[in-house]
Phi, psi and omega in degrees: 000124169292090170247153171192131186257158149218154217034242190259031176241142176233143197237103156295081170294288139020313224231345205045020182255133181270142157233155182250086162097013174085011165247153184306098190272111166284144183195120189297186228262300178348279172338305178300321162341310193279332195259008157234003132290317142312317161278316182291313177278059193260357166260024148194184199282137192260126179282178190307306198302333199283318184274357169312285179345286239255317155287320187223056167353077194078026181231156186276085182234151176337113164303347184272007188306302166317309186303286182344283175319270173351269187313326154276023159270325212272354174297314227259327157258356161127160176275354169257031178289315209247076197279125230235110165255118179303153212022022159239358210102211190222149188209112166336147194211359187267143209277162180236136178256105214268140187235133185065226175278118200261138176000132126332114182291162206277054177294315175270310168327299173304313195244018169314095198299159159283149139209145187220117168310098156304165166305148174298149142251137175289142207231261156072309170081049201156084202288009161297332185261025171283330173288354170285321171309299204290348163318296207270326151004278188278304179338298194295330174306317193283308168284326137337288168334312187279018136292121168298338193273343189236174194244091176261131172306128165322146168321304198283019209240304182289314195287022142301333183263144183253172197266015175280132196312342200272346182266288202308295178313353183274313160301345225231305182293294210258006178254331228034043186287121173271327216198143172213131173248165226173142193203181125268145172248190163164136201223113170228095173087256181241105090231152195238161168203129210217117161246150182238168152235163162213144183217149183268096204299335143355294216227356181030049150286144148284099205268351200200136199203124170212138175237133205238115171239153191201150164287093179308046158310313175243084168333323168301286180327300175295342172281342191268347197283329241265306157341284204301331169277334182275311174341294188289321159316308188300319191298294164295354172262357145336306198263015183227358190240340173274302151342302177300328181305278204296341167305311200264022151302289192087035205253131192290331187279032192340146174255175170289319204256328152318308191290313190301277183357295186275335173276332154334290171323330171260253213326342174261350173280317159085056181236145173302336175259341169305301162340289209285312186282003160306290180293333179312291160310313173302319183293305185285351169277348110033253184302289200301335205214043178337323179254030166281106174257007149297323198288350164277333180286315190309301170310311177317313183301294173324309171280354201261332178280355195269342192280279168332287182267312185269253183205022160290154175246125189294070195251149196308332160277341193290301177281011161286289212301326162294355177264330180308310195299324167275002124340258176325310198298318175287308165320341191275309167208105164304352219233000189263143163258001149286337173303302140346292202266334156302306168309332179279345200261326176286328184313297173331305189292307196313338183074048161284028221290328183288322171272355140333275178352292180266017143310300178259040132260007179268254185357296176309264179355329194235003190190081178294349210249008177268115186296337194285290181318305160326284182337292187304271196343290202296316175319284220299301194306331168300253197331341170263038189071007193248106221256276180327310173306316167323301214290298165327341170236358155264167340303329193289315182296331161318280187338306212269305151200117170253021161209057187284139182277005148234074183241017183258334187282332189305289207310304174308311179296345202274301189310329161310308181326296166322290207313312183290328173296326193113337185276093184279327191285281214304330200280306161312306168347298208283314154284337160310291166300357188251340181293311150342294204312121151328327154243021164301158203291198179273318194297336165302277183338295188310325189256354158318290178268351149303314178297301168321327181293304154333322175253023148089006186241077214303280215330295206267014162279000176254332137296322154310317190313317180278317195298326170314304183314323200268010197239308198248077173267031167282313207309164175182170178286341164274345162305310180285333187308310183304288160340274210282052174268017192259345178252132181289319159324105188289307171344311186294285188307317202303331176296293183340302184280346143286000165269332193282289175307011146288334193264343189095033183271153175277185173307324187081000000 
């Protein structure tokens, strides 16, 4: 149970209870709302619009509605419970005493990047289409949201601000905004054409630029396919810009949220000692912070890849601890979806394909635009023999972000899904493009050469074999039987494992 006191109050989010001196405080539900969106955001100031967001979601309500709320907490904890900074919001302001599995301290929170959605400028000529700019706008705000990891400014908060450097620095002094994204529409007959940027506001670099053009035909549709794809880009080129930070800090005194950061960072190089110095940092970030729940999920994951590729051995406690672990992290937040679709990727090594399934069918639900959660869902539904529906959904995680640091695993992962259906051309296809990729594994080549071998062309399945050995020289057909302890089908493995002795790996 998540509890934490102040003064003579103890405050139970779990339970939706304020209690005083250990009796019960009636406190409407609204209220309650306010007083624990607040305390979770309690190492800055929160404006009216971000708790508008947060409490009454898509819905038209009063502006004095916050002040209200606000003035009966403040009946109920005192009037210096609650700190009124004019013209920005409000901010928790009473120390917190933490009891039993106690609130998360704002380990993730403090360093949680901002970000703030500027308005589209309508390019347009034709000022009836400023609500389609300010549509995809707020949509990307919405989708943003749903990373758990980041802290996005509200609409009603960003959209005061203009795109000029002297506005964009304003935001960084009086928001603590790190990252601003900013775009165009323009609409000429049926076809839109809509940029986006994201820039770090630190250093007013432009870190990330995409540009979309399309046939209006049906205007919803193309806004959401249009969103929905700059969401799933935007979001890892965040996490690939914060990674750096701390990588080029250099800094000896790490925190839990240094340690998530660099064992991320290493966990994207996809080598057995990155692997290994990965779970390392995830662990100690762990240690330092227990109610940090990237840093369990992160581990959970890590380790279950350690399995697959490297030299963890998949043994039933090594993966208990690994599901605890993705356990805690969802207890820590039901609402995050990367947490899901991690928990869903250990389920997956257990051969658990049905609650995999509905793991990453959580994830979607709470995040359509997570590319990872496609991947799994399509990895589980392959293994359970349901090969087009697989194949629809690493085509959706391609889609989605195509320029993911694991997107050479869409490809791969896509191509056993061939091998395993019979469609040896697609499943080359697919390795072949995941072969491109810079860090892809030993396991693209291996599905390489079984496609080659299978589509009759020994010559170039015996160049792959060799590029396998010389990337992997362990591999073997008993290597791999040992690796693929995660397919439940013997049918399956057994076509694998005769397409690699068909290519000429050796028994092992």
């Amino acid at each position: 149970m998540e509890t934490c006191r102040f003064g003579r109050f103890d405050l139970r989010p779990a339970q939706r209870q304020l209690l005083a001196d250990g009796q019960a405080v009636a406190l409407g539900a609204r209220a309650f709302d306010v007083l624990w969106a607040l305390v979770e955001r309690r190492d800055r100031v929160v404006p009216s619009a971000e708790l508008f967001e947060v409490i009454w979601p898509g819905l038209v309500v009063e502006e004095n509605n916050v002040r209200q709320q606000v003035a009966a907490l403040r009946k109920v904890l005192g009037q210096g419970a609650i700190a009124t900074v004019p013209g920005r919001g409000y901010r928790f302001v009473l120390p917190l005493i933490e009891v039993d599995a106690p609130l998360p301290r704002p380990t993730s929170s403090a360093h949680r990047p901002v970000i703030a959605v500027l308005p589209f400028v309508n390019l347009s000529g034709d000022s009836s289409q400023n609500y389609l700019s300010d549509a995809i706008a707020q949509d990307i705000i919405s989708g943003l949201s749903r990373h758990r990891w980041l802290n996005v400014m509200a609409r009603n908060v960003t959209f005061g601000y203009g795109e000029s450097n002297p506005e964009l620095h304003r935001l960084t002094r009086e928001l603590g905004v790190g990252y601003a994204v900013q775009g165009s529409v323009r609409r000429a007959g049926s076809r839109i054409r809509i940029s986006a940027e994201l820039i770090e506001l630190e250093t007013m670099n432009s870190c990330w630029t995409d540009r979309y053009d399309r046939e209006l035909e049906q205007v919803f549709e193309v806004q959401d396919e249009i969103t929905d794809n700059l969401v799933a880009q935007l979001e890892p080129e965040i996490g690939e810009m914060e990674r750096q930070k701390v990588v080029r800090a250099r800094r000896t005194d790490l925190q839990a949220w240094d340690c998530y950061h660099l064992g991320v960072a290493h966990f994207f190089r996809f080598t057995a000692q990155d692997n290994n110095e990965a779970q390392r940092l995830l662990q100690r970030s762990r240690e330092l912070d227990p109610h940090f729940g990237e840093a369990h999920a992160w581990w959970a994951y890590a380790v279950v890849l350690g399995m697959v590729y490297w030299d963890i051995e998949p043994t039933a406690g090594t993966l208990d601890l690994a599901l605890a672990a993705a356990q805690r992290a969802l207890k820590l937040d039901d609402r995050n979806a990367v947490f899901y679709a991690l928990k869903a990727r250990v389920q997956l090594a257990r051969q658990e394909y049905s609650s995999a399934r509905s793991e990453n069918q959580m994830a979607i639900t709470l995040n359509p635009t997570l590319a990872a959660a496609h991947c799994g869902l399509a990895d589980t539904l392959a293994y359970e023999g349901r090969y087009d529906e697989a194949i629809e959904c690493f085509r959706k995680a391609i889609a989605l972000s195509p320029r993911d640091p694991q997107r050479w695993a869409f490809l791969t992962y896509g191509a056993l899904a061939f091998i395993f259906k019979g469609d040896y051309a697609q499943a080359l296809q697919w390795t072949q493009q995941a072969d491109e990729i810079p860090n892809c594994q030993y396991w693209t080549l291996a599905h390489q050469s079984v496609a080659l071998a299978c589509l009759d062309e020994p010559e170039s399945a015996r160049v792959a074999v060799a590029r396998l050995m010389a990337v992997e020289p362990r591999f073997s057909i008993a290597f791999a039987a040992r690796k693929l302890f995660y397919v439940k089908d013997p049918q399956q493995k057994m076509r694998y494992l005769e397409g690699l002795a068909l290519a000429g790996v050796t028994s092992g």
